[in-house]
C-alpha positions, 0 to 999 in steps of 0.5 A: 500500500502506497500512502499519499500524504497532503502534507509532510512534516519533518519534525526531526530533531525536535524534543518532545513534546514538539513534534506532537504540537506541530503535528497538531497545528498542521492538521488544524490547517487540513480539510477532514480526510486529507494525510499529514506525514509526520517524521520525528526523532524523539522516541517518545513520539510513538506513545504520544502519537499513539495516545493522540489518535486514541483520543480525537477522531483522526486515524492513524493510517500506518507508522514505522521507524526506519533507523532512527527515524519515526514516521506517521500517517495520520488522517484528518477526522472529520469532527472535533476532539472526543477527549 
């Protein structure tokens, strides 16, 4: 499966919780069902991401780590945070 993200956002080498704030500024400024692709650094992002898409209705599509790298696929959701 090939994802097409909208957007891609490179937040390699920020420490936590950065990467997650970004990620959520850039979905802010997408339409419901478009993609963001995020890359991170901080391992800490795997939970928070995790965490994150639990509690709203965006979907995480895919996320792996290559070397040292994270990377997310999440889909914008089309309402407002459950939590």
């Amino acid at each position: 499966m090939v994802l097409q993200p909208d957007d891609v956002l490179d937040a390699c080498g920020l420490p936590c919780p950065l990467p997650l704030l970004k990620a959520k500024q850039a979905l802010s400024r997408m339409s419901a069902g478009e993609m963001l692709e995020v890359m991170a650094t901080d391992a800490g992002s795997w939970r928070d991401f995790e965490t994150f898409v639990a509690q709203t209705d965006h979907v995480m599509e895919a996320r792996e780590t290559r070397d040292d790298v994270y990377y997310y696929w999440i889909r914008k959701g089309a309402g407002e945070p459950m939590a």
